[in-house]
N, C-alpha and C positions, 0 to 999 in steps of 0.2 A: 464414387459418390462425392459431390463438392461440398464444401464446408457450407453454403445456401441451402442444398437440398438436405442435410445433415441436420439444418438449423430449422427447416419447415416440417422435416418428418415429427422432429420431437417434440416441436411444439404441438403441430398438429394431434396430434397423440395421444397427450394430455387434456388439452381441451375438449378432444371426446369424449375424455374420460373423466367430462365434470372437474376439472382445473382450472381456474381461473388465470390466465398471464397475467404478470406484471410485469414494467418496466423495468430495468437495470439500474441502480442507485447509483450514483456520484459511486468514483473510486474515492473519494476521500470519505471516510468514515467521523461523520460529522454527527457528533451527539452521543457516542461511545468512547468514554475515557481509555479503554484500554487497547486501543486500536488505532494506527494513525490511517492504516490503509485498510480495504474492504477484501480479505484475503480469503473468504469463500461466499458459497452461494447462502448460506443462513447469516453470513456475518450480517447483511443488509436489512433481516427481517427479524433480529435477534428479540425486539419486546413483544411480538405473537407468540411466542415460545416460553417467555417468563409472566405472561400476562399481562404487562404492565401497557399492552395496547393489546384492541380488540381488531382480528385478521379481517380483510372484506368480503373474504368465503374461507370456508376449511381447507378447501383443496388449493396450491397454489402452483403455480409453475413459472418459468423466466430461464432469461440464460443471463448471467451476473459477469458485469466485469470486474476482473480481480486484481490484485498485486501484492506479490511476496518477493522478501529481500531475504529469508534465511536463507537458501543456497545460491547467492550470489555467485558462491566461489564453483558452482556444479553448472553455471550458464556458458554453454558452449560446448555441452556434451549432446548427441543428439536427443534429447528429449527434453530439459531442465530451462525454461524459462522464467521471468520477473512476472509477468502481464500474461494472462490468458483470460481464457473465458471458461464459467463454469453453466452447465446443462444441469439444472434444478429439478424438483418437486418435491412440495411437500402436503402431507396431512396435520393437520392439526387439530389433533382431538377427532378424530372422523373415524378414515379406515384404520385398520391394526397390518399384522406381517402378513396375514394370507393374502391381501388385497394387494400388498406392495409386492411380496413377490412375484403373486399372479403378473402385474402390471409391467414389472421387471423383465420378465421373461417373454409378451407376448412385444416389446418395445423392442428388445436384441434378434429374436429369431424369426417374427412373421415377416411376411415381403411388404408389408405396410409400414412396418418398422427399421430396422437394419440389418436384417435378411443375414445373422449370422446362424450357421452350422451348431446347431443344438451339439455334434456329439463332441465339437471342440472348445465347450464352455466348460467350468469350473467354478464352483462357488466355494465358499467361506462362511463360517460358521462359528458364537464363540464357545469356547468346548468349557467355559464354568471355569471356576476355584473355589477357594475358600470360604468365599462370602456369597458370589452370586452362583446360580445356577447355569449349565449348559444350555444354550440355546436348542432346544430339544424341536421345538416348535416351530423354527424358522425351517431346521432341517426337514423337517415330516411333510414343511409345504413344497418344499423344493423335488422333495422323491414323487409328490403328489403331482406334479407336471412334467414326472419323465426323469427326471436327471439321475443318472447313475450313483449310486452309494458311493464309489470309489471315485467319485468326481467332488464328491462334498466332502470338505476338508474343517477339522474341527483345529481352533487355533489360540492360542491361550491369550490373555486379555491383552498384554501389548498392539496383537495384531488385530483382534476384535472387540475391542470395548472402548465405547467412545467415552472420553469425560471431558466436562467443558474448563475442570480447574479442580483444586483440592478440596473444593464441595461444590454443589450444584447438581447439573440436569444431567443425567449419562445412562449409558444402554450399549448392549450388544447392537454390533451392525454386520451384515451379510454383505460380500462383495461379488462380485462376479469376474472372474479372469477367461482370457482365449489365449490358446495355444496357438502358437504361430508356426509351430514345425519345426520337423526333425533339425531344420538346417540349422536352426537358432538353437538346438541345445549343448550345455555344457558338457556333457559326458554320459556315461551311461546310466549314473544314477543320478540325472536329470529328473526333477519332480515340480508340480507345482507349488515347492516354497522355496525355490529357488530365486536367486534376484539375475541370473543369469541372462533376461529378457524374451527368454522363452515363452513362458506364463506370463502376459500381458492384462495387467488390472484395466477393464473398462467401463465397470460403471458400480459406484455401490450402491446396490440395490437397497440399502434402507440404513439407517442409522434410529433405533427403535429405544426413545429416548422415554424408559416406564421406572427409572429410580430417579432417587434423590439422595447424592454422595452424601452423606454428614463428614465422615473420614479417610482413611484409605479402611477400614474394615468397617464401615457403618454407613449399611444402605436403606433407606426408606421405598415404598411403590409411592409412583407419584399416583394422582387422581385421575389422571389419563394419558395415555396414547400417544408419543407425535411420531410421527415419520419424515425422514431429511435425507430424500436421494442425490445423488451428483455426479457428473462425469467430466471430466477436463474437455473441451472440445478438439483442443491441439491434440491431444492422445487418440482420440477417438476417430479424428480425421486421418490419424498416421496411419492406425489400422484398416479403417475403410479403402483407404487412398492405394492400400498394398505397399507401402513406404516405409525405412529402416529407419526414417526421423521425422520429426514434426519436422523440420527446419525444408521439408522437400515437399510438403503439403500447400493445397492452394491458397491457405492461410499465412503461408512463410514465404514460399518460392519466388513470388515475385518482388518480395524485399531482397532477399538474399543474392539476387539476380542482378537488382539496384547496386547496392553493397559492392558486390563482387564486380563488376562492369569493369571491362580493364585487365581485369585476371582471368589467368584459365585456370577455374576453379577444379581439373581432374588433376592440375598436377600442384595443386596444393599441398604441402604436408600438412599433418593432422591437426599442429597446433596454431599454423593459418588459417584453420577450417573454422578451430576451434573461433580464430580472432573473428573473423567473418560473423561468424552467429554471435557471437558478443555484441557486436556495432548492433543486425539487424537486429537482435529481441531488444538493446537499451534504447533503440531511436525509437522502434516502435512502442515501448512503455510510453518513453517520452513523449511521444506524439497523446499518447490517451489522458495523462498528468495534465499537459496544459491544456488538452480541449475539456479536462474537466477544473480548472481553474488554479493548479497549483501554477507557478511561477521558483525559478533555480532562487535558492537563496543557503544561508548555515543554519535552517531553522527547521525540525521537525519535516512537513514534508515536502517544503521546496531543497531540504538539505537533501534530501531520498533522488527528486528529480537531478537537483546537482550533479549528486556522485555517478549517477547512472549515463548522462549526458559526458561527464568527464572521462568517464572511464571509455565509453565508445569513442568518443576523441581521441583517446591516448593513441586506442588500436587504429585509430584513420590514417594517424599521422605516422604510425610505424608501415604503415602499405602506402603513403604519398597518395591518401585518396584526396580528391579535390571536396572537401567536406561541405565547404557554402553550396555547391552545384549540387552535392547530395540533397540536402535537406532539401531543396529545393524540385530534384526529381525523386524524392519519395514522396512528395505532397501528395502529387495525382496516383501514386500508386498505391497509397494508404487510403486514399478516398474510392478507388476501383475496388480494394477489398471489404470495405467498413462502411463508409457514407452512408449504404442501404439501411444498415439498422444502426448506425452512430453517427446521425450528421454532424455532428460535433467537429469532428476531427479534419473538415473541409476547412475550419476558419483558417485563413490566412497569417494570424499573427504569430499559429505554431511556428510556423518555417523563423519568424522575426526573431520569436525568442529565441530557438535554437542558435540563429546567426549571429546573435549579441552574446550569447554564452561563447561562442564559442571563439568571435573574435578577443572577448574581454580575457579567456584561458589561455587561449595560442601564444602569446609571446613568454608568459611565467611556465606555460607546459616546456618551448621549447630549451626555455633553458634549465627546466628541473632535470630532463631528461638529460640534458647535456653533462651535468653534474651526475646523473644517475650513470652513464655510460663510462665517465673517468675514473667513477671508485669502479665500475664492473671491469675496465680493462684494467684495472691495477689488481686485482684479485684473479685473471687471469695470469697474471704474474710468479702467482706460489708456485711451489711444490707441487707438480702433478700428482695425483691419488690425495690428495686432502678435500678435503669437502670445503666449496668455495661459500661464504656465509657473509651477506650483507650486513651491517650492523644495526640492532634496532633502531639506535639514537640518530645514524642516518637516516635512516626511512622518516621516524619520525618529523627530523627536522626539513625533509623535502615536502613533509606532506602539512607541514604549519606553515612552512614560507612558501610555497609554491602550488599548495592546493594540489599538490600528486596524492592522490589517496590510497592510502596502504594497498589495497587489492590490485590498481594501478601500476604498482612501483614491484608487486607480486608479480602479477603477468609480466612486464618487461623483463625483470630480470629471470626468468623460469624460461624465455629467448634463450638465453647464455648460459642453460643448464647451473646457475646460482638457487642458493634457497634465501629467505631473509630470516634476519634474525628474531620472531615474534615473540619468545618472553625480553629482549630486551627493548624491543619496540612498547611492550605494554609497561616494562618500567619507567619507559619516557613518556610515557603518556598518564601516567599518574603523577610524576613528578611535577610534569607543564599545569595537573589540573590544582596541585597543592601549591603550587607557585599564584597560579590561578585565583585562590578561594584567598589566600595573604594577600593577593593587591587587592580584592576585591572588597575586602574586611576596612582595608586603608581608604578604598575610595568611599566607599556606603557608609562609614563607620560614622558619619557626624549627619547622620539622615535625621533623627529627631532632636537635631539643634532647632528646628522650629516650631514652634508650637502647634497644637494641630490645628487649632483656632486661625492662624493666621494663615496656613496650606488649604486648608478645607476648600473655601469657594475655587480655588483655583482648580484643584484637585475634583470637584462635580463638572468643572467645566471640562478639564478633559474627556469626561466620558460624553460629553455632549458631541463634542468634538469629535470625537472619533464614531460616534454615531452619523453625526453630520457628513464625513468623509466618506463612509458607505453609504448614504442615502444618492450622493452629487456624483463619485467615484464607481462603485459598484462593491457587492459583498465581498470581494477578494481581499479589501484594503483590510490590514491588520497590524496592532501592534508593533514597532518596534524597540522601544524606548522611551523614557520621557525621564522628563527633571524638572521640580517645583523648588519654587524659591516664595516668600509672600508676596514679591512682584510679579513674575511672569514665569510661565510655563511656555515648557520644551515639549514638542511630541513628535518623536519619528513616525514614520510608517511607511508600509512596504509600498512603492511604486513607480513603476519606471520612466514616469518624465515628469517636467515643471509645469504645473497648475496654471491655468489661464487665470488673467484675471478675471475672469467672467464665475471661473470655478469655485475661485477663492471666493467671491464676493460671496456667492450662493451659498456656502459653508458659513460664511460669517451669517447671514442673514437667518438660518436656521437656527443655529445656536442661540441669537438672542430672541429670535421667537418662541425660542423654549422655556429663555429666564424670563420674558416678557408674560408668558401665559401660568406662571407661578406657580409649575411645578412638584408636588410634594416630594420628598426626596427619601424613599424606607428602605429600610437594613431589615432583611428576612434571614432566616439558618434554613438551608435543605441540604439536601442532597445533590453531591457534583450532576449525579445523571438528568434529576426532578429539573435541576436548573439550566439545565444544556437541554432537556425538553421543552422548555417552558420561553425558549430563543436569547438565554444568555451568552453574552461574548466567553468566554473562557479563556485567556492568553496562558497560562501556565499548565496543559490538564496534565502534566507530570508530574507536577507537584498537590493538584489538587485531588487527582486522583487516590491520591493513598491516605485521605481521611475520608471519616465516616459525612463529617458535617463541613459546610464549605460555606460565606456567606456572599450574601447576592444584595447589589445593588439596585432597585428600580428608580428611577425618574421619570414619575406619573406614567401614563403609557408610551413613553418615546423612548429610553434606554435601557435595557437590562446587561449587567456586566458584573462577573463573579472580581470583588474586591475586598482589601480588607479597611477600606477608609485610610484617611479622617472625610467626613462630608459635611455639608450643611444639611438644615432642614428642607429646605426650597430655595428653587433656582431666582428667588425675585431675591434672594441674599449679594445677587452675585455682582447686580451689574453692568456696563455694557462690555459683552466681550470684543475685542479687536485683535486681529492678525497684522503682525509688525514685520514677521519675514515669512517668507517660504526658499527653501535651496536643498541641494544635496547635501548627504553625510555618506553617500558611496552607491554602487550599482543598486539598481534597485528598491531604493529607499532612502527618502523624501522629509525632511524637516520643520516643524512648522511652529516659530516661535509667534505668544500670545500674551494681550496683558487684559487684566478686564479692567476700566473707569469707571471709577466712582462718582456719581454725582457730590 
């Protein structure tokens, strides 16, 4: 069954079954502080579940694109990827478990559905503690459609109990496993709670969200009901497809194919195989990052694209793959598998950005490695039977001056059976950031040498400014920097070339049409999330995040932007604004010095 007909069954499915589809949200998770990436299928739709937004029907469905970086270091085994897609549905407030499991079970075994073998399915159940009770109920629905006693598996809250955090929304959830056969088990006391890959997870059938955590021992019933199914599509495609890895599914094969071109991928060794799936799952993240608007930079989540681009580079340049000619033949084969329901990923400049990342790395890659290779042959050197151990403070220092990034400098040397040193790496990396916080104490440290009075107007005009830059530029453009003086202001921002003068004028012209139309200029207290609802800029949400109250800039209806001042009252304070330069301060990010005149 191909990953299209996979993708129409399930839709279809639910929409008869009174589900409403919706679209895929942006991977960047924009408007949720605690989130930089959209890492499941409710991350997207997470304020119909707190209330603090009203759903467009009860029942919902979608297939979500996602991305997770915690098992970076697990990408290149056959199933563990960055990017996938997640297969949805939810109830909210509507049906309860009979309805979900019913729906569970007629979606896996009818021939409408995915035509699996009822007597090789397995479910999951949570068997209770101390505070909640046994899912006694989910169980009684599952025997009620057949499924054998000894196929239902009661499992203690690690494995069944979902929580969203140390208080909040949580529930028992039911999952469903298939058994793949004798061949794939571990031994003879082979069961399904094994991780062996026998017992194959494919879809959790409900995530049945009816507390409210106060503690770890203190649960409330909430006022109703939700239901939050999902199933990885790459997982689901492995087993359909009869396939030992996602990475061999129609969803992967023909990157992997790309990738490997050149190589006889049967007589690879493992941890060639391994490099291979590295390149194709980081190119293919990358390909969905910047059709959805991120850009490589050291920041949040162009720093995520970064590393993930860098790291597959490492591994091209260890196989002498022609990597410009790559990006440039996975374009059409990323658009042959995706285009239909992502046209995104057709746009052209993907391929550019990859080619500017990867020329501006290639010269500092090949000579970190270079360095990486002379301390590994000299460690080659010892004593046979000692344990060969790179030193942290190396790794670190390759990966400050040359951008080789720890998991980078891991993979290479794990080549020449070395391990690296990682509590001495993490003491150099606290050292650099205490070195760090002293210079930065010394540079910042005579910041209110001016009075606020005489920063203020210049300080409203930057936010105009960078309003301005997104309106002429496009939303991408974001903070990177700035510096006020009572004469003129400084404003980096991210973006990859130099501003026509037709652009810059347009910029200038806005900003004073904003101090021209006199502006009111109010200082509100909410809440990080109220305010990232409500379309404020947020430059910091790491730090804003972890307060209750956060304050927020308006100027009249043109800017909103979370600040902590100094401002004026209104923009007819200010002046005429003028742009005196525009230039670079490095890849990707753009300079743009400003003075306002006074009549």
């Amino acid at each position: 069954m191909t990953h299209i007909e996979i993708r129409r069954r399930f839709i279809n499915f639910f929409v008869k079954n009174d589900h409403l589809q919706i679209p895929s949200a942006n991977l960047v998770a924009r408007g949720d502080p605690t989130l930089l990436f959209i890492n499941s299928g409710m991350a997207a739709i997470k304020p119909y579940f707190t209330g603090e937004e009203k759903p467009p029907h009860p029942r919902l469905t979608d297939i979500q694109k996602c991305l997770r970086t915690e098992d970076l270091e697990s990408v290149g085994d056959p199933h563990h990827h960055t990017f996938f897609e997640m297969l949805g549905s939810w109830s909210i407030g509507d049906y309860g478990k009979e309805t979900a499991v019913r729906l569970a079970w007629e979606l896996l075994t009818s021939s409408q559905g995915f035509g699996f073998d009822p007597q090789r399915l397995y479910v999951t159940v949570f068997a209770g503690n101390d505070y909640l009770p046994a899912d006694d109920e989910t169980a009684k629905y599952w025997e009620s459609l057949g499924v054998l006693k000894d196929h239902i598996l009661r499992l203690p809250a690690e494995d069944n109990l979902w929580v969203s955090g140390p208080t909040g929304p949580c529930g028992p959830c039911t999952e469903v496993l298939y058994d793949r056969g004798e061949e794939y088990s571990c031994g003879p006391n082979c069961n399904p709670t094994c991780s062996c890959g026998r017992f194959y997870e494919i879809w959790n059938a409900g995530v049945f969200m009816q507390y409210f955590r106060k503690s770890e021992t203190e649960f409330d019933d909430l006022p109703f009901l939700s239901v939050d199914t999902g199933a990885g599509l790459e997982r689901l495609a492995a087993v359909l497809q009869g396939r030992d890895s996602n990475y061999e599914t129609d969803l992967f094969s023909p990157i992997v194919t790309e990738v490997a071109s050149g190589l006889n991928l049967s007589q690879l060794s493992p941890r060639q195989m391994a490099s291979v799936r590295i390149i194709s799952d980081h190119l293919r993240a990358a390909f969905f990052l910047i059709a959805d608007g991120v850009v490589p930079s050291n920041k949040q989540e162009g720093y995520v694209l970064r590393r993930l681009l860098r790291r597959a580079m490492t591994h091209g340049v260890l196989f002498k793959i022609d990597q410009i000619g790559l990006f440039q033949r996975l374009s059409p084969v990323m658009a042959g598998i995706y285009a239909e329901f992502y046209p995104e990923v057709e746009n052209p400049k993907i391929v550019q950005i990859m080619q500017e990342e990867y020329q501006s790395f290639l010269k500092t890659l090949k000579k970190g490695l270079n360095i990486l290779r002379e301390k590994i042959d000299l460690l080659g050197e010892t004593e046979k039977g000692e344990e060969q151990v790179l030193p942290g403070e190396l790794v670190f220092d390759l990966e400050s001056t040359y951008g080789l990034p720890f998991d980078t400098q891991k993979d290479f040397a794990e080549n020449f059976g070395i391990k690296i040193d990682q509590k001495g790496y993490q003491e150099a990396f606290k050292k650099h950031q205490e070195l760090s916080r002293r210079g930065a104490e010394g540079k910042f440290g005579k910041v209110g040498e001016y009075p606020p009075e005489q920063i203020a107007p210049l300080h409203t005009a930057t936010h105009l400014l960078h309003q301005a830059l997104r309106d002429v530029l496009g939303e991408e453009i974001r903070q990177a920097g700035q510096s006020l003086t009572p004469e003129r202001l400084r404003f980096d921002f991210t973006f990859d070339r130099k501003l026509t003068p037709q652009e810059l004028s347009a910029v200038e012209a806005i900003v004073n049409e904003k101090i021209d139309r006199q502006l009111p200029v109010i200082k509100k207290k909410t809440s990080y999330h109220q305010a990232v609802k409500e379309g404020a800029i947020a430059l910091f949400r790491e730090k804003y995040k972890q307060v209750d109250e956060v304050t927020m800039y308006e100027i009249g209806d043109y800017s909103k932007e979370l600040c902590g001042g100094p401002h004026v009252a209104n923009t007819a304070e200010l002046g005429r604004f003028k742009i005196v330069k525009e230039e670079s301060v490095g890849k990707g990010v753009r300079r743009i010095k400003a003075v306002l005149e006074r009549n």
